[in-house]
N, C-alpha and C positions, 0 to 999 in steps of 0.2 A: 984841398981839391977833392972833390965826389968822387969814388970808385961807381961805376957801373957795372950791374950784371944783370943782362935784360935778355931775355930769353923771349923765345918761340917755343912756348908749351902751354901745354894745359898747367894751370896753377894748383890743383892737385896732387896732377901726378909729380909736378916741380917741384912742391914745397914737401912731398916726400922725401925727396933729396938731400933735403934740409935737415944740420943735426938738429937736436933737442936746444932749447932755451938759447936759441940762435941772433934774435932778432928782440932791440928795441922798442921798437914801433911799428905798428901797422898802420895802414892810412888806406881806405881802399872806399869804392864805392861796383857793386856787383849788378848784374843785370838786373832788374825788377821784376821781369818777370809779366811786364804792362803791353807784350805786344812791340815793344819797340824794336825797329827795323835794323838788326848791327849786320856786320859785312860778313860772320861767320860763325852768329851764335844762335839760337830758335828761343828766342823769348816768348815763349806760347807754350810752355808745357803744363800740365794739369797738377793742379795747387802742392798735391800731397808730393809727386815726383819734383817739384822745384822747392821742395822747404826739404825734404830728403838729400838733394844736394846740396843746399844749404849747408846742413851737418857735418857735409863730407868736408867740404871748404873749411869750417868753422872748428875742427878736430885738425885740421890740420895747423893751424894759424894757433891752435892752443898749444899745441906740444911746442914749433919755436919761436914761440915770443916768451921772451924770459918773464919769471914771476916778479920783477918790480916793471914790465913796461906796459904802453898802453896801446889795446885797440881803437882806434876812430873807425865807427863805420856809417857810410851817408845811404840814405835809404831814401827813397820819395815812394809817392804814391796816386794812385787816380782817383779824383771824386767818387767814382763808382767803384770800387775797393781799398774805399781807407783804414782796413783792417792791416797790409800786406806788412807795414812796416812792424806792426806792433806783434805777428804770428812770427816774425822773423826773431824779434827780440826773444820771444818766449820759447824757442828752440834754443836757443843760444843757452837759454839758463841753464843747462848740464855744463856747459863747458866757461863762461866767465859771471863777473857779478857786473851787474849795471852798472857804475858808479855815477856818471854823469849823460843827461839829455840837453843837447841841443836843438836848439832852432833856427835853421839856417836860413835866413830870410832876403829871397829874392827880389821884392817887390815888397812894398809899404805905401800907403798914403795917409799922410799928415795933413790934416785941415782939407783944402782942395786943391794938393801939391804933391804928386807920383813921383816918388823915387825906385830907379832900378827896372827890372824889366818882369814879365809873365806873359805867358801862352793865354791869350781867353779862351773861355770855356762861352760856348753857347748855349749849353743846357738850361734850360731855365728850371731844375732841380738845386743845382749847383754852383757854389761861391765861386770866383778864379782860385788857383791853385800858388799861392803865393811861396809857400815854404816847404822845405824839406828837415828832415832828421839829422842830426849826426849823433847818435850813440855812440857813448866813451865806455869803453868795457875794462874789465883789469882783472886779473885771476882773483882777487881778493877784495875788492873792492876798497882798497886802506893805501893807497899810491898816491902820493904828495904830487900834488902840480903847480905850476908857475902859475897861479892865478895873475900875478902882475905882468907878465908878459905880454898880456894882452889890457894891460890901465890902462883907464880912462880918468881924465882930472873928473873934482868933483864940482857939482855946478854952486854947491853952497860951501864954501871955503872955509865955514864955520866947523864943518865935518872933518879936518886936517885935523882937528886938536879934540876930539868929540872923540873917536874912534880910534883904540891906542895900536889895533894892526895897520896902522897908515905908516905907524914912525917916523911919523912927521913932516912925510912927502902927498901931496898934492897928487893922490892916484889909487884909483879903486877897483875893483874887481867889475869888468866889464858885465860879468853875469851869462846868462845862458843862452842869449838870443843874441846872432849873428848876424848884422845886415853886410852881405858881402853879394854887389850884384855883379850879371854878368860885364864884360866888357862889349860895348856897340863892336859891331863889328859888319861889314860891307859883303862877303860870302863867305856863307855857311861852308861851303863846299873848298874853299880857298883855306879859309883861318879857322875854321874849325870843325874837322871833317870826322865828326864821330857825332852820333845822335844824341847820347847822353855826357856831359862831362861836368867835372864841378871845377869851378875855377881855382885859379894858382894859389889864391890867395883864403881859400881853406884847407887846403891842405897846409901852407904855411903856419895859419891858427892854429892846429893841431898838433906841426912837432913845437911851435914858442910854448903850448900850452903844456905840455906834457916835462919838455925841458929842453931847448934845443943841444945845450953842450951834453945832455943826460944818452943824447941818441947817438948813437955810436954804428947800427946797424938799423935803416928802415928798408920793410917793405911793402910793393904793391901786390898782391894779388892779382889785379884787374886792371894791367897797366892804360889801355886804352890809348890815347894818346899820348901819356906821359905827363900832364898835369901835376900831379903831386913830384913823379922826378924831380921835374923843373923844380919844385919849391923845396926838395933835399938841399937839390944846389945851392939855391938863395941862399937858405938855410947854413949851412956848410956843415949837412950831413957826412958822415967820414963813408960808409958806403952804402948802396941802395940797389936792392934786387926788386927785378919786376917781370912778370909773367902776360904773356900775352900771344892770343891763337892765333888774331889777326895779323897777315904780315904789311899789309896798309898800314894798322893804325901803329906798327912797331917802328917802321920806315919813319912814321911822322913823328913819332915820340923820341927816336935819336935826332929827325932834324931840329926841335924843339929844344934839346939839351944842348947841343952843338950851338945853337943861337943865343944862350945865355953866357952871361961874359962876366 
């Protein structure tokens, strides 16, 4: 069973609290920084004061997550600033090594067949906005992962006996691009009442990927509504700390845990 410790604070000043090499995993997705409308945060500050906080978050999240565990962090961005994610990575580099990029992919179409969901864009500059980031960080970048945790069989069965890290099972490395789309859902404001969230089931690709039984301690920074919680639980993380200013979206993130069985 999950320990919870979910706090009403700033995730700064909380993860100060925090001892050293404290925490397995992190899983988190931070404001962008796009404008977008949250219940108690100003997503609108000026580029150099919002990658300045960055830092601050990002120094703290280094000192407790132990040197074998790993950062996920989701980042998106808007056609008319598709720098944001990649300025974010490149602050970082004082404090982890890149190891792995994802691509989390919300929307695809195959032949003349839409899978998943996207915002259209009307701009006639700009493609729709189909995918976001997830950056895998790791103090050293040399952090063994479950690549099979997340197999996939292979479609030419002849590659079972072709490739000797199968050992002889029917299952391969999904690789770096993630089609995990949202779930339909009937009101925003009912089932899912926060503007930005990434669904359960990337966060849950992140502890299987990392090592589920390896995670011992995760946390959220930016708990929001509790998303990644919920997936500690799936998970059967042993305990999970989460920070959060809003006391709306905290309210919803224990009703959320409470409803997983």
């Amino acid at each position: 069973m999950t320990q919870f410790d979910l706090r009403l604070e700033d995730c700064v000043a909380g993860m100060g609290k925090l001892p050293n090499e404290h925490v397995d995993l992190v899983v988190t997705s931070p404001p962008y920084n796009l404008g977008i409308r949250y219940g108690k945060f100003s997503d609108r500050q000026d580029r150099q004061s919002y990658l300045k906080w960055c830092r601050e978050w990002a120094t703290q999240i280094q000192r407790v997550i132990k040197s074998s565990g790993s950062f996920f962090l989701n980042i998106g961005a808007a056609p008319s600033n598709p720098m944001l994610p990649h300025e974010i990575v490149f602050e970082l580099r004082e404090f982890f090594v890149l190891q792995n990029t994802i691509h989390w992919i919300k929307s695809i179409a195959i032949g003349e067949r839409t899978f998943g969901h996207f915002k259209p864009i009307s701009s006639p500059r700009f493609l729709n906005d189909c995918h976001e980031y997830v950056f895998h960080f790791t103090k050293t970048g040399k952090i063994d992962i479950d690549r099979l945790s997340l197999g996939v069989p292979y479609q030419d069965k002849s590659n079972i006996a072709r490739w000797s890290h199968t050992a002889g099972k029917d299952e391969r490395c999904r690789g770096n691009t993630w089609f995990i789309p949202y779930e339909t859902i009937q009101s925003r404001a009912k089932e899912r009442p926060h503007p930005a969230t990434f669904p359960v089931a990337l966060a849950e690709n992140c502890i299987k990927l990392h090592g589920s039984t390896r995670v011992k301690t995760m946390l959220e920074p930016f708990l929001g509504i509790g998303n990644s919680a919920v997936a500690a639980k799936n998970c059967g993380v042993k305990k999970f700390i989460g920070f959060e200013i809003d006391e709306e979206y905290l309210r919803e993130a224990r009703r959320r845990i409470s409803r997983v069985t």
